[in-house]
DRENTORKOL-3810 file (N, C-alpha, C; in nm, 4 decimals):
REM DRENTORKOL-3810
@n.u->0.0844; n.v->-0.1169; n.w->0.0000; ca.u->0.0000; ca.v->0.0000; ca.w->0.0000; c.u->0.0895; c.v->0.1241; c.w->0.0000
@n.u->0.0780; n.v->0.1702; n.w->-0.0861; ca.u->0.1405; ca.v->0.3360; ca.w->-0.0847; c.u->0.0264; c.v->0.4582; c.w->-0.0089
@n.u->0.0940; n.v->0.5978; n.w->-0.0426; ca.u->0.1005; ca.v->0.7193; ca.w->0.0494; c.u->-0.0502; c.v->0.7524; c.w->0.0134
@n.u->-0.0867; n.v->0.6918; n.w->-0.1623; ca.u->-0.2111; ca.v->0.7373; ca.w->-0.2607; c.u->-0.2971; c.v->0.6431; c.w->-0.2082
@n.u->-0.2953; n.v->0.5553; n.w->-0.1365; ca.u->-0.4187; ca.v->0.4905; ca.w->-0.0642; c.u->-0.4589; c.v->0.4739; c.w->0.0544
@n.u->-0.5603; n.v->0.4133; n.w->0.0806; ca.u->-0.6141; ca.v->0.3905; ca.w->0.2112; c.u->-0.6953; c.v->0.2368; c.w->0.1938
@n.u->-0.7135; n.v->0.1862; n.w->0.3242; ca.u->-0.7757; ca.v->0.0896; ca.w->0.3278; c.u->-0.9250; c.v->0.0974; c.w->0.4021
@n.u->-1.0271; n.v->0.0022; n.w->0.3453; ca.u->-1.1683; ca.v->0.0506; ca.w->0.3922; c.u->-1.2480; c.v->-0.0651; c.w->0.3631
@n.u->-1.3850; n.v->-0.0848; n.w->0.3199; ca.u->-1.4607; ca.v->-0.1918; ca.w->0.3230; c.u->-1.5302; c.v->-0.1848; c.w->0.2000
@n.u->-1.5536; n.v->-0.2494; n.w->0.1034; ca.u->-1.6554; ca.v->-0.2579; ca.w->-0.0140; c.u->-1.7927; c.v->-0.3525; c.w->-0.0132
@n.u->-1.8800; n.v->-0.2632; n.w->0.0307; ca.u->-2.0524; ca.v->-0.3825; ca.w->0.0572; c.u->-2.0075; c.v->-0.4896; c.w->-0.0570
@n.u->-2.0973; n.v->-0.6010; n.w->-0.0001; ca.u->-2.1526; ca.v->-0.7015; ca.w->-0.1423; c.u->-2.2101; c.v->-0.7523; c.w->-0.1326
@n.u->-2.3011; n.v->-0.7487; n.w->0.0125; ca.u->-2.4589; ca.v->-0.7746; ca.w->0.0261; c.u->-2.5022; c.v->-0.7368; c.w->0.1498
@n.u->-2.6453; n.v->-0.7514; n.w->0.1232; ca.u->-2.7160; ca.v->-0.6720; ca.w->0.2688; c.u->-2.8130; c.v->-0.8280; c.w->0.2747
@n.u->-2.8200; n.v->-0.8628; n.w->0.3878; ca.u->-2.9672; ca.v->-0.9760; ca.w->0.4229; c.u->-3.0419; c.v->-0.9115; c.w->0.5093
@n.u->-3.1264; n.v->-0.9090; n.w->0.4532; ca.u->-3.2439; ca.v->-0.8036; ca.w->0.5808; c.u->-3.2880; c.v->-0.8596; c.w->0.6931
@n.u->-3.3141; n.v->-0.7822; n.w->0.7940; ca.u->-3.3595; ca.v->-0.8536; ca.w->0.9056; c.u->-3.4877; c.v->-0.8203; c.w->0.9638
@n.u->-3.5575; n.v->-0.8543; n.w->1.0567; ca.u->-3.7162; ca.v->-0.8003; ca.w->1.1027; c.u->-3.6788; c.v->-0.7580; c.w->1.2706
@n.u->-3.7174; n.v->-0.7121; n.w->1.3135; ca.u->-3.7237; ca.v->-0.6666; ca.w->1.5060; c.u->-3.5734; c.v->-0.6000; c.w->1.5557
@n.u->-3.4657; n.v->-0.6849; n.w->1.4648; ca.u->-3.3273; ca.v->-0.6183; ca.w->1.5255; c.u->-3.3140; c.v->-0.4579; c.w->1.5851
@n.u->-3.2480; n.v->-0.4394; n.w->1.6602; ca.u->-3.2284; ca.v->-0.2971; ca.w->1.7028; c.u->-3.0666; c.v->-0.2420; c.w->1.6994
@n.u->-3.0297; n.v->-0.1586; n.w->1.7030; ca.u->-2.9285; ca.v->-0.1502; ca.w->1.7028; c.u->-2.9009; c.v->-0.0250; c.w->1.8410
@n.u->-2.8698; n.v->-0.0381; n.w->1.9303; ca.u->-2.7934; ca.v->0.0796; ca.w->2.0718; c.u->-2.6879; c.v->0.1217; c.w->2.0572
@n.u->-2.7288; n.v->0.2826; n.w->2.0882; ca.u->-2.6043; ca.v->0.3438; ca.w->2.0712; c.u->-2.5874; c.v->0.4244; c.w->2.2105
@n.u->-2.4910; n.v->0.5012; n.w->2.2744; ca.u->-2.5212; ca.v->0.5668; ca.w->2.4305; c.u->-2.5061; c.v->0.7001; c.w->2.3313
@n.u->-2.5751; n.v->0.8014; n.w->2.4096; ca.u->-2.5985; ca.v->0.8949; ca.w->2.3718; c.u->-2.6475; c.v->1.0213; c.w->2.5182
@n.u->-2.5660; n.v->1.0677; n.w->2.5795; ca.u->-2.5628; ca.v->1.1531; ca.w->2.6719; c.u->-2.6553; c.v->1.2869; c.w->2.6544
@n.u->-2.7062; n.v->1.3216; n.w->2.5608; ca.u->-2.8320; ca.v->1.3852; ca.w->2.5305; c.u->-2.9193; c.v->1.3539; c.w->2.5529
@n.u->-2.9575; n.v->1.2317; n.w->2.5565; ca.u->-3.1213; ca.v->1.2061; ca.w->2.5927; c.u->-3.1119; c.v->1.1800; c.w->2.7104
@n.u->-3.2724; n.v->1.1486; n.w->2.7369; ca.u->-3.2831; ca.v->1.1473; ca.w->2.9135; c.u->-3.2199; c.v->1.0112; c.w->2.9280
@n.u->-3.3230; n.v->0.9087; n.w->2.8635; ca.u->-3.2620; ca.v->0.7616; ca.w->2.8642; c.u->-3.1379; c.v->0.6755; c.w->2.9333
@n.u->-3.0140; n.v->0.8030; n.w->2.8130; ca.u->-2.8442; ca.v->0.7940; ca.w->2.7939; c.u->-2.8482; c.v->0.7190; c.w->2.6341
@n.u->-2.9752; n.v->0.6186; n.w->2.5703; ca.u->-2.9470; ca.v->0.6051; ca.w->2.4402; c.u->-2.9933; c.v->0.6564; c.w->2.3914
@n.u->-2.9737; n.v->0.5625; n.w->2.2293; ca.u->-3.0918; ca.v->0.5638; ca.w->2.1560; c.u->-3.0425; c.v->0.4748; c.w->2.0644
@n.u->-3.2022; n.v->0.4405; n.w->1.9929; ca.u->-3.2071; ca.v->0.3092; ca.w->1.9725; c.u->-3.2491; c.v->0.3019; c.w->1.8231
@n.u->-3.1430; n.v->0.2417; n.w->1.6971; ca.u->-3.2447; ca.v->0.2583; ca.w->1.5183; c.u->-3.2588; c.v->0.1143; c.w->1.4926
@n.u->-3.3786; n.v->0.1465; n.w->1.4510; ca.u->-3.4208; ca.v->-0.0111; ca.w->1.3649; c.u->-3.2990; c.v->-0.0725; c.w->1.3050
@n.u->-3.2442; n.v->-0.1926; n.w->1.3126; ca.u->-3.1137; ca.v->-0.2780; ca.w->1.1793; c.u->-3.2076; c.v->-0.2873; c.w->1.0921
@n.u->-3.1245; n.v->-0.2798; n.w->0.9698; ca.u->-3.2229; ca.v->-0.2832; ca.w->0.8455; c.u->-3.1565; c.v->-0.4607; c.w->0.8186
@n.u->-3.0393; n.v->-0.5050; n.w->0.8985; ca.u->-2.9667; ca.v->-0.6139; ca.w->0.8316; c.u->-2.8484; c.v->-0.6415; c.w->0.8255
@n.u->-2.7933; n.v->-0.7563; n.w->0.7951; ca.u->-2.6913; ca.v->-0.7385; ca.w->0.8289; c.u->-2.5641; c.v->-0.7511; c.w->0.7327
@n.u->-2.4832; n.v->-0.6099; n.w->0.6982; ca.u->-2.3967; ca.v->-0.6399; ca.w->0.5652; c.u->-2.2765; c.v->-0.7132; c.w->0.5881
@n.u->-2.2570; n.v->-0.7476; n.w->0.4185; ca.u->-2.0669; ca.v->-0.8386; ca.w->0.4026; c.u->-2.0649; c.v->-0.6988; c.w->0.3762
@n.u->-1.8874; n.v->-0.7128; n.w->0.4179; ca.u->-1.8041; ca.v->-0.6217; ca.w->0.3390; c.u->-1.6667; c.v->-0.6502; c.w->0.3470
@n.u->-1.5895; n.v->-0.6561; n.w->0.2202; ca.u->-1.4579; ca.v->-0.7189; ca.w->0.2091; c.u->-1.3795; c.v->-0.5867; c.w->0.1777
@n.u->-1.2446; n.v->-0.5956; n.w->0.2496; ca.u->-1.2022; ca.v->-0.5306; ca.w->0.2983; c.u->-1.0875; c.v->-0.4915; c.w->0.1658
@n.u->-1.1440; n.v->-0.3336; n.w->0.1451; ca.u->-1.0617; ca.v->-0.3204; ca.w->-0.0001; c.u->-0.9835; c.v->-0.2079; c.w->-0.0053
@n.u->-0.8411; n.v->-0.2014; n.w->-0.1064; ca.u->-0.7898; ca.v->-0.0909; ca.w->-0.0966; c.u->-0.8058; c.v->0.0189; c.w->-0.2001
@n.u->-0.8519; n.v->0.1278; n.w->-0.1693; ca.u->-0.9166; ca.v->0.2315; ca.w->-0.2223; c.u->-0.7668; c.v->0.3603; c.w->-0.2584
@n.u->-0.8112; n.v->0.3984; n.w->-0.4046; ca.u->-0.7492; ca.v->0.5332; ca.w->-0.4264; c.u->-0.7384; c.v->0.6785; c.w->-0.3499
@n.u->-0.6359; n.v->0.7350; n.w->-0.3220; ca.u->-0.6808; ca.v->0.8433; ca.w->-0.1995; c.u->-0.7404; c.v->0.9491; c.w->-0.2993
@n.u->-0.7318; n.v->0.9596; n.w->-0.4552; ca.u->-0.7452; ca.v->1.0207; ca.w->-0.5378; c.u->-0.8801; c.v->1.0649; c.w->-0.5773
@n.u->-0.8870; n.v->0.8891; n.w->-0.6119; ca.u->-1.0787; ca.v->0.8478; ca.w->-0.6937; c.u->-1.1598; c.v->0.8358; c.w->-0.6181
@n.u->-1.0699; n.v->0.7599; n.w->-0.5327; ca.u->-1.1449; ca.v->0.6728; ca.w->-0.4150; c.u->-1.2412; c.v->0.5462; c.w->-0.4835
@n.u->-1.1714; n.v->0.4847; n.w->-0.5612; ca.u->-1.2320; ca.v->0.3637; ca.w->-0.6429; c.u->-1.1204; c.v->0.2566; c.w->-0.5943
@n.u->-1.1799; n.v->0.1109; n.w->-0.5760; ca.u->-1.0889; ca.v->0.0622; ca.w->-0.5715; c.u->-0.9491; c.v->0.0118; c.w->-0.6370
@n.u->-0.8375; n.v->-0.0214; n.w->-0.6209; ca.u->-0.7352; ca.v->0.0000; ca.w->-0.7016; c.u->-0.7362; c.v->-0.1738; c.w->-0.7517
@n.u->-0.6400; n.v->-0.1698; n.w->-0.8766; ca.u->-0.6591; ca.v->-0.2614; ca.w->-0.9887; c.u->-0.5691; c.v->-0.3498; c.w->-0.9232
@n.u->-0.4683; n.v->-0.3431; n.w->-0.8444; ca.u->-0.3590; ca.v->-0.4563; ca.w->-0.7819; c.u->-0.4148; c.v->-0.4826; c.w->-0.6681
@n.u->-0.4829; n.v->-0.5881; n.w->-0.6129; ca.u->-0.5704; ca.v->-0.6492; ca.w->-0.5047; c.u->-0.6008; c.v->-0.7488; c.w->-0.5004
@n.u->-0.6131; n.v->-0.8693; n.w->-0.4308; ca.u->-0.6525; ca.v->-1.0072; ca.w->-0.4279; c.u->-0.8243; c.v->-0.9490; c.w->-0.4839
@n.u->-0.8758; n.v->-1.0771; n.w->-0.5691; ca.u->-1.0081; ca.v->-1.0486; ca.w->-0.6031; c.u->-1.1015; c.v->-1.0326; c.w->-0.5114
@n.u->-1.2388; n.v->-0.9952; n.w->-0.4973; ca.u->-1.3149; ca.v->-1.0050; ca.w->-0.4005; c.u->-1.3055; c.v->-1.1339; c.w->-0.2939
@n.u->-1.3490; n.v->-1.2542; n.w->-0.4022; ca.u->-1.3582; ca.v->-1.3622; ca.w->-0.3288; c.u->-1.2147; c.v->-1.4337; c.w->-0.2331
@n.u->-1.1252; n.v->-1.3196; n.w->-0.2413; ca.u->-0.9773; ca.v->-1.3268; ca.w->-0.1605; c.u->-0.9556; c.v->-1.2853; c.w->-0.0565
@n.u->-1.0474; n.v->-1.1953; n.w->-0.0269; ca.u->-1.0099; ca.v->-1.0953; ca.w->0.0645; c.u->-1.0895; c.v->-1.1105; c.w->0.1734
@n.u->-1.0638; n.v->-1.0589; n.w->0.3033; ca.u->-1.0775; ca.v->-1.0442; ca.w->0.4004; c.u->-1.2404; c.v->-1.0076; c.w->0.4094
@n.u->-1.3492; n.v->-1.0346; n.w->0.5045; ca.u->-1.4949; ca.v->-1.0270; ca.w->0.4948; c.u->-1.4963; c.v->-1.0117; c.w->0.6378
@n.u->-1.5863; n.v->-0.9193; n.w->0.6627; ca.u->-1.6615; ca.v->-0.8698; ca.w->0.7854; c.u->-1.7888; c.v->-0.8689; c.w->0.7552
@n.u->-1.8613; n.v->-0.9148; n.w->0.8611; ca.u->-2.0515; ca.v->-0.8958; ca.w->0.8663; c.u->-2.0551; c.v->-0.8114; c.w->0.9530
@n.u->-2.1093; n.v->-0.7069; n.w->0.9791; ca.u->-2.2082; ca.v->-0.5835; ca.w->1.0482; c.u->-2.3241; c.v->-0.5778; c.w->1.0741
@n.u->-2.4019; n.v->-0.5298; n.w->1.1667; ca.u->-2.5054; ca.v->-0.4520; ca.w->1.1413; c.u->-2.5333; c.v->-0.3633; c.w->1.1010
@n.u->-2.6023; n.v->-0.3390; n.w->1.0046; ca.u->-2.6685; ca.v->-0.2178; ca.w->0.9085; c.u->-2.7192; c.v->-0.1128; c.w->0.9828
@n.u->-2.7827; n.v->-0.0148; n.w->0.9387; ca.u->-2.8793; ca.v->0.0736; ca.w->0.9704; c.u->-2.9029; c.v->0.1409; c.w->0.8700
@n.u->-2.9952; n.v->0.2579; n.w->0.8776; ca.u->-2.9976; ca.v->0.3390; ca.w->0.7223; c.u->-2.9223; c.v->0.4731; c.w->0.7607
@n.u->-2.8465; n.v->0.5105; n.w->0.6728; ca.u->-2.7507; ca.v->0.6597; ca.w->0.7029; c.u->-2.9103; c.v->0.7748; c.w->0.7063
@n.u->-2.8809; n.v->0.8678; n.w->0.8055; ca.u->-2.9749; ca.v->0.9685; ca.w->0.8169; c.u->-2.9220; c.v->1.0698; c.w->0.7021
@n.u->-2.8341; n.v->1.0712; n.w->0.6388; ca.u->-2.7526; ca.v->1.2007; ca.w->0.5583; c.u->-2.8167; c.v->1.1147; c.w->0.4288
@n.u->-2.7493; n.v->1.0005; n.w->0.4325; ca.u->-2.7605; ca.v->1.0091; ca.w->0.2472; c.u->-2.8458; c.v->0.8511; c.w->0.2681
@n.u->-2.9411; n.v->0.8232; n.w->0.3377; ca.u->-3.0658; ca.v->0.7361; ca.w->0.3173; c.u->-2.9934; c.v->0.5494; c.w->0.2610
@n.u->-2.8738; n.v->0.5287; n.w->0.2645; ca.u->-2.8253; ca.v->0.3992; ca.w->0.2104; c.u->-2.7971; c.v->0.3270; c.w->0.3484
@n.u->-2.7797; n.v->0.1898; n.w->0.3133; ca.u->-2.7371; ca.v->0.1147; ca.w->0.4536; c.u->-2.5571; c.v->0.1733; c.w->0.4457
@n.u->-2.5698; n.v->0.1780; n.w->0.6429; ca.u->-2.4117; ca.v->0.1886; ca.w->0.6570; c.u->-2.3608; c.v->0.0747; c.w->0.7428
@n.u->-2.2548; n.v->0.0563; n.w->0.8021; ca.u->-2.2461; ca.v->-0.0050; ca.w->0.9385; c.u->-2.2338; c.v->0.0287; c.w->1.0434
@n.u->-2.3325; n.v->-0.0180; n.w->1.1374; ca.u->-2.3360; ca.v->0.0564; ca.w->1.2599; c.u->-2.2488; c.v->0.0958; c.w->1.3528
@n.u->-2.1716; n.v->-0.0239; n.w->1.3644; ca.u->-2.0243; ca.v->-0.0242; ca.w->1.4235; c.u->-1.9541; c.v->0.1083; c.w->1.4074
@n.u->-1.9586; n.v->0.1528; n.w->1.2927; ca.u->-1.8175; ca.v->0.2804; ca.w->1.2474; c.u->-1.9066; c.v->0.4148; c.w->1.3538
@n.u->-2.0384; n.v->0.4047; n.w->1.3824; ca.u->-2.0492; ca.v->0.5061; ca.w->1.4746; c.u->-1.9973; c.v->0.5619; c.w->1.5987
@n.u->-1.8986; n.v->0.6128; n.w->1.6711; ca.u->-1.8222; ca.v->0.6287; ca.w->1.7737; c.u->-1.9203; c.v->0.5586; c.w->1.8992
@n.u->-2.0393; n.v->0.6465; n.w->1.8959; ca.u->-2.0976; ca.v->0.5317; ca.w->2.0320; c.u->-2.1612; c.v->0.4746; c.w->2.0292
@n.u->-2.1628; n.v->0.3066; n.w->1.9474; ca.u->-2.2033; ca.v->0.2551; ca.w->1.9187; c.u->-2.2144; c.v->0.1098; c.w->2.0348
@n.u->-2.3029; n.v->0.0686; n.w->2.0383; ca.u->-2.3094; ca.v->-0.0386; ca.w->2.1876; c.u->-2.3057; c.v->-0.1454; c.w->2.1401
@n.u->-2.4361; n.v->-0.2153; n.w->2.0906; ca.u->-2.4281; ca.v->-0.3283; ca.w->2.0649; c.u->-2.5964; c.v->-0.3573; c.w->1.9984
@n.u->-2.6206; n.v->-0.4732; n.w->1.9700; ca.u->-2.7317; ca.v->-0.4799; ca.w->1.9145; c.u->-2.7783; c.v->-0.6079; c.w->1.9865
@n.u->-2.9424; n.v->-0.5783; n.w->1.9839; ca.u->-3.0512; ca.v->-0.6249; ca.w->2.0172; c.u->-3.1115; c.v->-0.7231; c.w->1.9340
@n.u->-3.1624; n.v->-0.8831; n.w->1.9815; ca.u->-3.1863; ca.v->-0.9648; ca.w->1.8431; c.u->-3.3513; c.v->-0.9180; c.w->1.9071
@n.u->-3.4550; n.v->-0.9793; n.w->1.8237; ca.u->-3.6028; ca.v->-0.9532; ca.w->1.8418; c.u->-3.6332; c.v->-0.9949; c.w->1.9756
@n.u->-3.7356; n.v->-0.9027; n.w->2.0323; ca.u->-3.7925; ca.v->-0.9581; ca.w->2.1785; c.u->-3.7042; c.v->-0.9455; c.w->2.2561
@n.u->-3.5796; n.v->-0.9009; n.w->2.2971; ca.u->-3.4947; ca.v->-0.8977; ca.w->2.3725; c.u->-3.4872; c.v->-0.7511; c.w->2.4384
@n.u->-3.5095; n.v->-0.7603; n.w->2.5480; ca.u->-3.5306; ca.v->-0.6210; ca.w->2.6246; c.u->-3.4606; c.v->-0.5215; c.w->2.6175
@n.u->-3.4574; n.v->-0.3854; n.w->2.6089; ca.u->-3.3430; ca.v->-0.2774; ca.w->2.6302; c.u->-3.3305; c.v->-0.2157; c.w->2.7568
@n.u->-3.1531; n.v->-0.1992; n.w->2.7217; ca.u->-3.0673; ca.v->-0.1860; ca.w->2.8507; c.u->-3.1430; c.v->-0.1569; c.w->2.9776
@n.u->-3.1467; n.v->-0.1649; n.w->3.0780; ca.u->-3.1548; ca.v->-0.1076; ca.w->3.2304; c.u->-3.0515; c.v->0.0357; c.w->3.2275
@n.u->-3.1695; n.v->0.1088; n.w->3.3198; ca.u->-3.0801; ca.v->0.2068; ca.w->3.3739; c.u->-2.9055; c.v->0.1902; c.w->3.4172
@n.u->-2.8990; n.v->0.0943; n.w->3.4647; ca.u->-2.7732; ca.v->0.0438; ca.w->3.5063; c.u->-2.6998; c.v->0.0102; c.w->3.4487
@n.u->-2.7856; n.v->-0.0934; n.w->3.3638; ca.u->-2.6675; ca.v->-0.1326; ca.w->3.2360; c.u->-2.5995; c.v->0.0006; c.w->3.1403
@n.u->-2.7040; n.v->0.0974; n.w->3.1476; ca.u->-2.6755; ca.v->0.2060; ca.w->3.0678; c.u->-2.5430; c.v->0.2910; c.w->3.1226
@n.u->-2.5790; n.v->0.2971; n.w->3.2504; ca.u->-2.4543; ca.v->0.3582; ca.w->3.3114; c.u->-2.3351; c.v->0.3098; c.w->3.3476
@n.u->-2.3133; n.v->0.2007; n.w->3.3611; ca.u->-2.1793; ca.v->0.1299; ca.w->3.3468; c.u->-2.1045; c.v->0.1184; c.w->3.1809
@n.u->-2.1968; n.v->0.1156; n.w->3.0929; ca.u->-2.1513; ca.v->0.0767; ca.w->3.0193; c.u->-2.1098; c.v->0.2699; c.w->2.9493
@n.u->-2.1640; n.v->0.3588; n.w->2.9650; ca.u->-2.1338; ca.v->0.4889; ca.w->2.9779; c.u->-1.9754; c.v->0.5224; c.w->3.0491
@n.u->-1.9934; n.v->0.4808; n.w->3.1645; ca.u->-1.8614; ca.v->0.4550; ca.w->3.2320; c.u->-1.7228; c.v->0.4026; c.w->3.1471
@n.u->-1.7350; n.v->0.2805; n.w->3.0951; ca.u->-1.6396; ca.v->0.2220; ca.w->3.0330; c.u->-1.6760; c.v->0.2580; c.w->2.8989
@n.u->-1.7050; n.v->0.3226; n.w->2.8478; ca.u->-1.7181; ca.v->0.3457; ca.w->2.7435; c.u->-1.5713; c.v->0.5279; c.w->2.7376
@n.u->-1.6632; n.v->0.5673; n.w->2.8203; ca.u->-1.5689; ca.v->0.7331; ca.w->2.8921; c.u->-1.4302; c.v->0.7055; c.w->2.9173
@n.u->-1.4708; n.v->0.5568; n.w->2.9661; ca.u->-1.2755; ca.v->0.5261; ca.w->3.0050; c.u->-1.1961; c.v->0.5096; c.w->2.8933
@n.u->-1.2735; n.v->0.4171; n.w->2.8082; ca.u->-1.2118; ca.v->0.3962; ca.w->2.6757; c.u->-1.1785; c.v->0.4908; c.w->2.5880
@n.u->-1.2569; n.v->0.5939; n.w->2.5738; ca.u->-1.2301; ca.v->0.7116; ca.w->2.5419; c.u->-1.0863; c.v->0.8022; c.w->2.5923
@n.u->-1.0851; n.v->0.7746; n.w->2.6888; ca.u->-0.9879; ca.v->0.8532; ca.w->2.7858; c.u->-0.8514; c.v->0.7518; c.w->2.7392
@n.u->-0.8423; n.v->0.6714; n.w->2.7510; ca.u->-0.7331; ca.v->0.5999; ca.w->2.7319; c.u->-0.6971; c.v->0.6027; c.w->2.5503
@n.u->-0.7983; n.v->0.6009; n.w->2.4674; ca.u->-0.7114; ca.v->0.6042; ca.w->2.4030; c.u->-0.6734; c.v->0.7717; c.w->2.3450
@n.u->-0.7203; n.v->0.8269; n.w->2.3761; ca.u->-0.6532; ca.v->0.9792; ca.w->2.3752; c.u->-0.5021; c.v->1.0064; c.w->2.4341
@n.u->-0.4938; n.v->0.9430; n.w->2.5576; ca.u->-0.3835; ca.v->0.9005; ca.w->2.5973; c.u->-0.2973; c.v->0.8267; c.w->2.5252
@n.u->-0.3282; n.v->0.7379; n.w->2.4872; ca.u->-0.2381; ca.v->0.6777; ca.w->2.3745; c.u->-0.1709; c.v->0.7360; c.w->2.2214
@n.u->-0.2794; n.v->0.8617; n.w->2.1969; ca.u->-0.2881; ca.v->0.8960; ca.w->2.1057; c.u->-0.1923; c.v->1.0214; c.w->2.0921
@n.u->-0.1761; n.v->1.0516; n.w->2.2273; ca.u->-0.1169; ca.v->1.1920; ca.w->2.2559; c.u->0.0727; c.v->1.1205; c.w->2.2504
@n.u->0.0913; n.v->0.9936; n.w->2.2665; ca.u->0.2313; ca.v->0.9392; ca.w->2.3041; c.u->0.3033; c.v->0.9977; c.w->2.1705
END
């Protein structure tokens, strides 16, 4: 990989899902979350992109070579397409159907270590 690229993820399918939720903490609301429908859950193989075009570049193991991650989806509020939920900074975890959301408690511990994690790697970041 040279200075002209970057590395990132290329969709290559979405499977939809029904009830999933996806939690995120969110210190604005009263709650501490909030909570978006999963639309599903995407592949995405892990590709190296032009810093230029931003298309992927022509020297690369083929799709079916490369490295694959599954996500949970959601729909982007900006530009209406599925994204992955994960890449959101406070992103928690997801909910399968019928499965209750967080407790007050759970909310706040996990707020806690979430703040720490934060803190540490700023620290790290500052070395």
């Amino acid at each position: 990989m040279t200075n002209n690229t970057f590395t990132g993820y290329e969709e290559l399918s979405l499977s939809p899902v029904n009830g999933w939720r996806v939690v995120y903490l969110d210190d604005s609301t009263e709650s501490g979350i909030w909570i978006d429908p999963m639309i599903g859950w995407l592949t995405q193989a892990m590709t190296i992109f032009s810093s230029t075009t931003y298309k992927p570049i022509d020297d690369q193991p083929t799709l079916t070579e490369r490295s694959r991650v599954i996500v949970p989806a959601t729909i982007s509020d900006d530009l209406g397409i599925a994204e992955d939920a994960t890449r959101v900074d406070s992103f928690w975890k997801v909910l399968a159907p019928g499965a209750p959301e967080p407790t007050a408690d759970e909310i706040a511990a996990e707020a806690k270590a979430f703040a720490e994690r934060k803190k540490l790697s700023a620290q790290l970041a500052a070395r």
